[in-house]
N, C-alpha and C positions, 0 to 999 in steps of 0.2 A: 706053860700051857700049850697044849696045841693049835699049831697057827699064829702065835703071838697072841693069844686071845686073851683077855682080863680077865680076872676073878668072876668078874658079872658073867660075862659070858660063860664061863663054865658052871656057875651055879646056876646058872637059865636055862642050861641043856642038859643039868642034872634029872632024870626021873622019877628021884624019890620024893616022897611026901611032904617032906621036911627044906625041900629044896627056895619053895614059896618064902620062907622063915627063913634061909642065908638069903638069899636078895633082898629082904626086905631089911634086913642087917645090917650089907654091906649097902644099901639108901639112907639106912639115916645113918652110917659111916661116913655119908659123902663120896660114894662111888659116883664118878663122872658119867649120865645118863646117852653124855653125845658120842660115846665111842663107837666106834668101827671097825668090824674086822678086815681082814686080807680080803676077803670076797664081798665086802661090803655092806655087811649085815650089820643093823644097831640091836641095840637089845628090844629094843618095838617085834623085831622078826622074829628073832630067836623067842622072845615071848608068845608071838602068837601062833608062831610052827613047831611048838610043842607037841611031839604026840598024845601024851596024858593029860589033857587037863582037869584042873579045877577051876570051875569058872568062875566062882567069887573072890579065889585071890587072886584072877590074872584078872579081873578086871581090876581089882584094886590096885595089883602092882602096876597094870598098864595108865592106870591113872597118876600114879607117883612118876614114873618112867617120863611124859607126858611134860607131868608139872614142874620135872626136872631138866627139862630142857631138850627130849628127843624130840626128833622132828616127825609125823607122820606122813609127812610127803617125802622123806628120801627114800630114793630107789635102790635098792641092793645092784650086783653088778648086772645083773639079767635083767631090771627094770622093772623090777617088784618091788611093790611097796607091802607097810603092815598090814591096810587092807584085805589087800590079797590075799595075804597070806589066811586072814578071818576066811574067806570067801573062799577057798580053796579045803579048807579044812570040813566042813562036808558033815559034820557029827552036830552040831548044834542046831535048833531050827532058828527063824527071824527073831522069834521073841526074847530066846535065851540067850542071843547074840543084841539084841537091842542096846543094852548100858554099852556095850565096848562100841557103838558107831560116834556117836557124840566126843569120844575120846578119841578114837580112830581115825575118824573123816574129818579135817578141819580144813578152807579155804586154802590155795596156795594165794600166798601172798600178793604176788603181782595180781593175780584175776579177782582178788576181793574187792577192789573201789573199782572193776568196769561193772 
């Protein structure tokens, strides 16, 4: 693949319709949710910097993604997180972006008991 990138990753940057249904595949195959590309990207980003979306299966897959262990506080190499990437994406309004914050935005660790 290119980049060194995983099966995940490449089904994540697939465009087609069908693309939702191989990741959600190779998840309950046991695809590893914590990897990382060359430029430091987890599948949280590649998820939510899709051009196309559907937004009831990325919020679902961002929920599996999640519960499998990606982290939403890491920072790609440029210092973007998945957030941003929601935020930057520009086509949803608040509401219809609402289910993906709860999943999206969660405490960093160290600052949650100050």
């Amino acid at each position: 693949f290119a980049n060194d990138d995983s099966l995940l990753f490449w089904a994540l940057r697939n465009s087609k319709p069908d693309a939702y249904d191989i990741v959600s595949f190779l998840l309950d195959e046991g695809t590893d949710c914590t990897v990382r590309s060359k430029t430091g990207l987890t599948p949280l980003h590649v998820l939510l910097g899709r051009k196309n979306w559907n937004l009831a299966a990325t919020i679902s897959l961002a929920k599996r993604l999640t519960d499998g262990g990606a982290d939403v506080n890491t920072l790609d190499k440029k210092n973007i997180s998945a957030i941003q990437w929601i935020i930057n994406h520009g086509v949803y309004t608040e509401e219809q972006l609402a289910p993906l914050y709860p999943i999206c935005v969660q405490p960093i660790p160290d600052c949650a008991d100050r």
